[in-house]
ROKE-200045 format. One record per residue (C-alpha): x, y, z; residue in one letter. Coordinates in steps of 0.5 Angstrom, whole numbers, plus 2048, in hexadecimal, padded with zeros to 3 digits. Layout:
REM ROKE-200045
XYZA/...
REM end
This chain:
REM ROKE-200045
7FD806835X/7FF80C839X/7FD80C840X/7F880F843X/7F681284AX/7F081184BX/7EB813852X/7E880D855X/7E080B853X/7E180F84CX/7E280B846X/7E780E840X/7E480C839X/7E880B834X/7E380F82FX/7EA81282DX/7ED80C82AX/7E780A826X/7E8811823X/7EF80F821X/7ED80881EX/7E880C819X/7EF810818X/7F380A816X/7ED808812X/7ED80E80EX/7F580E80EX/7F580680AX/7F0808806X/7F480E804X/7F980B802X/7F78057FFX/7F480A7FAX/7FA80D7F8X/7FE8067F7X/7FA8037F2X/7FD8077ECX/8048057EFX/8027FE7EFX/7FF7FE7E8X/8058017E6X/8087FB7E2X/8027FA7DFX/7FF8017DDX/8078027DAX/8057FC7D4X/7FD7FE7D5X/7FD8067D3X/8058067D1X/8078097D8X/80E80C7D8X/81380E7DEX/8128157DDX/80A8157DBX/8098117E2X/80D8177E6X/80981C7E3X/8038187E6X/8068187ECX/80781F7EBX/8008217EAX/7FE81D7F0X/8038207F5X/8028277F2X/7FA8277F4X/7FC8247FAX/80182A7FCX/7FC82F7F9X/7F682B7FDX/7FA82A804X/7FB832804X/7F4833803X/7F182D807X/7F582E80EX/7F183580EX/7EA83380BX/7EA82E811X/7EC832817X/7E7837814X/7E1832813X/7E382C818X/7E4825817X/7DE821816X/7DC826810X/7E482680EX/7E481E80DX/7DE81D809X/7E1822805X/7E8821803X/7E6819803X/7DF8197FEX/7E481D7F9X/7EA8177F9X/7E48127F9X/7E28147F3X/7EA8167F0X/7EC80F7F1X/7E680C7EFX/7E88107E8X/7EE80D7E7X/7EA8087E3X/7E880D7DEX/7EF80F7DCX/7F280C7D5X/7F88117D5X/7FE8137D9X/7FB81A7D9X/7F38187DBX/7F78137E1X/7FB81A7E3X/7F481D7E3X/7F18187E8X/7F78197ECX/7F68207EDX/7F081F7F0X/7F281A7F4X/7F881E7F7X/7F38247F8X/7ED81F7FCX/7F481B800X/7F6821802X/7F1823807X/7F381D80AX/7F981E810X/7F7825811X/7F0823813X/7F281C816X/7F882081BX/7F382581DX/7EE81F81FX/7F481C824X/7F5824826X/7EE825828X/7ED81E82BX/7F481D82EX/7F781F834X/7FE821832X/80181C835X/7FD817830X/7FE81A82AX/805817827X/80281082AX/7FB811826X/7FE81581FX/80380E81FX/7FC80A820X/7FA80E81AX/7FF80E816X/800807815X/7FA808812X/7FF80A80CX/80380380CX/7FC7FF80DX/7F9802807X/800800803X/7FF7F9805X/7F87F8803X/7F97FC7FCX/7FE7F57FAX/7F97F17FDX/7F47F47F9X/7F57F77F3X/7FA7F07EFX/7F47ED7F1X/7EF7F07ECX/7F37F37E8X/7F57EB7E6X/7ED7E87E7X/7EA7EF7E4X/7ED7F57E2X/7F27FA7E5X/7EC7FF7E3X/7E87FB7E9X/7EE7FC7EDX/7ED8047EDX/7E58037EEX/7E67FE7F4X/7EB8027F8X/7E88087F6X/7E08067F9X/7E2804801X/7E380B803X/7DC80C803X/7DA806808X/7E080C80CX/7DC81180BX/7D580E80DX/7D880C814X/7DC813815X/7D5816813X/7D2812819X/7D781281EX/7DB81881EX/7D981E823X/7DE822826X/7E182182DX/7DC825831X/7D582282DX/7D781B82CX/7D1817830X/7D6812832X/7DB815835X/7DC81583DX/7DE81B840X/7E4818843X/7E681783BX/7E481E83AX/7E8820840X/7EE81D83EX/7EE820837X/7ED827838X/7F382683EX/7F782B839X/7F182E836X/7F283683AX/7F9837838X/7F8834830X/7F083782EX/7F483D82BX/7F0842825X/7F283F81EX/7F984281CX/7F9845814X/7FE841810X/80384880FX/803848816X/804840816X/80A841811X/80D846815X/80E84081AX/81583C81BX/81183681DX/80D836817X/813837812X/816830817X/81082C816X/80F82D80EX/81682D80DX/816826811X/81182480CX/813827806X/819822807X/81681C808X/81181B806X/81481A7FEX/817814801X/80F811803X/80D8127FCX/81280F7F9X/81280A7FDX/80980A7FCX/80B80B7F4X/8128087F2X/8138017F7X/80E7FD7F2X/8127FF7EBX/8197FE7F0X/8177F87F3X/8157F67EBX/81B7F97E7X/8207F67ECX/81D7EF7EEX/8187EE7E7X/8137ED7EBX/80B7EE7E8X/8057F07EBX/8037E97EDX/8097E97F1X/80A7F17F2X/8067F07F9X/80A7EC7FDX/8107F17FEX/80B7F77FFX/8077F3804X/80D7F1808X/8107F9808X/8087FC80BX/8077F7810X/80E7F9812X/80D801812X/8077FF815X/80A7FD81CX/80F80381BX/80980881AX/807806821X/80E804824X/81180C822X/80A80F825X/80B80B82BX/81380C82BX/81381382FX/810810835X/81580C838X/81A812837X/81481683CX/81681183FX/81D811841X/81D819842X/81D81D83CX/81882283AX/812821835X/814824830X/81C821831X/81881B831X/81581C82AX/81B81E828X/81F81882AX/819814827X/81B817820X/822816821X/82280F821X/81D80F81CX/821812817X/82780F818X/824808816X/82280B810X/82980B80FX/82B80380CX/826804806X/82C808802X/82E801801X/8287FE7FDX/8298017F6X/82F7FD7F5X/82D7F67F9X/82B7EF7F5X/8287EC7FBX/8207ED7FAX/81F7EB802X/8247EF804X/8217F67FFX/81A7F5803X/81D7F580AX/8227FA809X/81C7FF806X/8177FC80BX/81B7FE810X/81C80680DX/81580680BX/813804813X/818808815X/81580E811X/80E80E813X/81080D81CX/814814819X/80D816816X/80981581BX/80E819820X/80E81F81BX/80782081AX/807820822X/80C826822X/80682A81FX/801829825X/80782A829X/809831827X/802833825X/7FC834828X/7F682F826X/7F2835821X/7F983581DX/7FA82F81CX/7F682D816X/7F9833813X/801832815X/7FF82A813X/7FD82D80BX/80383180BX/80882C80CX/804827808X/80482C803X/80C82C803X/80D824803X/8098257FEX/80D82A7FAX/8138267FCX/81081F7F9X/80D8227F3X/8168247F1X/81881E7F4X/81381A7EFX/81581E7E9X/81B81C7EBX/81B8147ECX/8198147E6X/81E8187E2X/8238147E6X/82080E7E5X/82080F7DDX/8268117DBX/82A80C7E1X/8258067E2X/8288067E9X/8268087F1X/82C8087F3X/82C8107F4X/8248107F6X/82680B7FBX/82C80F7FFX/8278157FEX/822812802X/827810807X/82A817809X/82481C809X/82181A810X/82781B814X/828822810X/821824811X/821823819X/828827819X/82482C815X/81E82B81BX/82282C820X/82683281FX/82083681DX/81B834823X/820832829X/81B82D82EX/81582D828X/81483482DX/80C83682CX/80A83C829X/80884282CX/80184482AX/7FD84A82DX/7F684982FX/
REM end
């Protein structure tokens, strides 16, 4: 944890790192939703006749929703705030997810899934403007790091949970069951979420350490053709448009890699998974804390944030390999490397949108950026599954997902040298 100045007699608090508990909450549960359908994916392929390419169509539709809903929901939190927002957005994938169970069909599944992506969506924007309201900004790439491991915990539990009753029950129960914790969420955001300056609980010293930053970032809301007329934002949607695809690939193809490739079936599928999110988990919050040491050795912040991202795309590299191993051990390590290395560059590049904007913008840059991965991982999808019917192989998915990062920060660096901050008229 970052260290803290703080007068004799005043007792900090830690209100903040709650708030950031609940985030990483509502980030596992995320993402344990939308894994179920990858998991089942062996079984709905025998249950419903489910092809390669029906299933990238599905695919498809939850990442169509997810564009379509990030760019309106980064919009709709900045305007109604965050306790609202996350109500919202999570009571209506709460009961997508659950109707997976109702779906007999490749189209009814593309209809859950489009639901789905359209409630997941308000996720990030509403969790990253949490960080920027309740965060110094020195905190922030540490707390998105906290958070976002979230992603990893929730992939571990959907193998944990889901061969389990999909084998004793039905993989229609797996849907209900994962679909039904988000509303225990809800209840405890209901009850203990408040803004900074109306939180019962929080010390003064807290709130103090907070707003540190909060006169030159609490700036009015800047409109989105305003926001598009930006450098910083074309750098941090093109970052994401770039690799964001490799994440969702990994989310929806790793179950049916690791199944083609090593024969292994759903009792076994869970293994493998569980080693590759664990890893990604200690990589989400190594990568958020990997700018400190740089601090420490001299380097402005946001040379430091730059740095981080560099050393994160270039431990994504050794995966180009994995296409072409025999060895199963030797496929999860080298993925559960790229996979940790890839969530420590996630939480440094949503980190840059609160670096270069002020806190009312954020939601809003956050959704435009996701909008755009979400693009990127729709065309991905559609082709892995073209690629993979006509050449049953992931040699080349597996060398595309090697390069893109280090491309992505070379296209970051020369649009917006030093991550320089906007200049917003007051």
């Amino acid at each position: 944890m970052v260290a803290e100045e703080v007068s004799p007699g005043f007792r900090l608090g830690h209100v903040r790192w709650t708030i950031c508990a609940m985030l990483f909450a509502a980030t596992s549960i995320n993402y344990m939703d939308r894994q179920v359908i990858a998991i089942l994916k062996p079984t709905l392929q025998h249950s419903i006749g489910l092809t390669e390419i029906n299933y990238s169509y599905i695919v498809d539709a939850f990442q169509f929703a997810y564009a379509m809903g990030l760019l309106l929901a980064g919009r709709l939190v900045d305007k109604i705030g965050t306790r609202i927002g996350y109500i919202l957005v999570m009571g209506i994938w709460s009961l997508s997810a659950m109707g997976h169970a109702l779906a007999n069909s490749a189209f009814e599944f593309g209809v859950a899934r489009f639901f789905l992506g359209l409630g997941e969506s308000g996720n990030f924007p509403t969790a990253i403007k949490t960080v920027a309201e309740w965060f110094p900004q020195k905190e922030r790439s540490l707390a998105t790091g906290i958070f976002n491991s979230g992603s990893n915990i929730g992939a571990v539990l959907a193998p944990l949970i889901v061969p389990w009753v999909a084998l004793h029950y039905s993989w229609r129960a797996a849907f209900l069951i994962t679909g039904s914790f988000s509303a225990l969420w809800i209840l405890w955001w209901y009850r203990y979420y408040r803004k900074p300056a109306d939180h019962p609980t929080l010390t003064g010293a807290e709130l103090r350490h907070i707003y540190q930053e909060a006169a030159e970032e609490m700036r009015p809301n800047i409109p989105w053709a305003r926001l598009l007329g930006y450098r910083q934002t074309w750098a941090f949607a093109i970052g994401k448009f770039l690799t964001d695809p490799i994440w969702w690939f990994f989310l929806f193809w790793l179950p049916s890699y690791f199944s083609a490739r090593f024969h292994l079936d759903l009792a076994r599928i869970g293994l493998p998974l569980i080693v590759v999110y664990n890893v990604s988990t200690v990589g989400s919050i190594a990568g958020g804390w990997l700018p400190t040491p740089f601090r420490r050795l001299g380097f402005s912040q946001p040379a430091s944030r730059l740095l981080a991202m560099l050393v994160c795309a270039c431990a994504v590299v050794p995966i180009f390999s994995a296409g072409s191993l025999h060895s199963e051990w030797e496929a999860i390590w080298l993925i559960s490397l790229a996979a940790a290395a890839h969530q420590g560059w996630s939480a440094n590049l949503f980190t840059t949108a609160s670096d270069m904007f002020p806190r009312s913008a954020v939601g809003a840059v956050v959704g435009l950026g996701g909008m755009a991965g979400s693009i990127g991982g729709m065309l991905f999808a559609t082709s892995t599954g073209r690629i993979l019917h006509l050449t049953h192989s992931y040699v080349t998915l597996f060398a595309i997902s090697a390069t893109v990062y280090l491309l992505a920060l070379l296209i970051i660096f020369l649009l917006v040298p030093g991550l320089k901050k906007v200049e917003v008229p007051v």
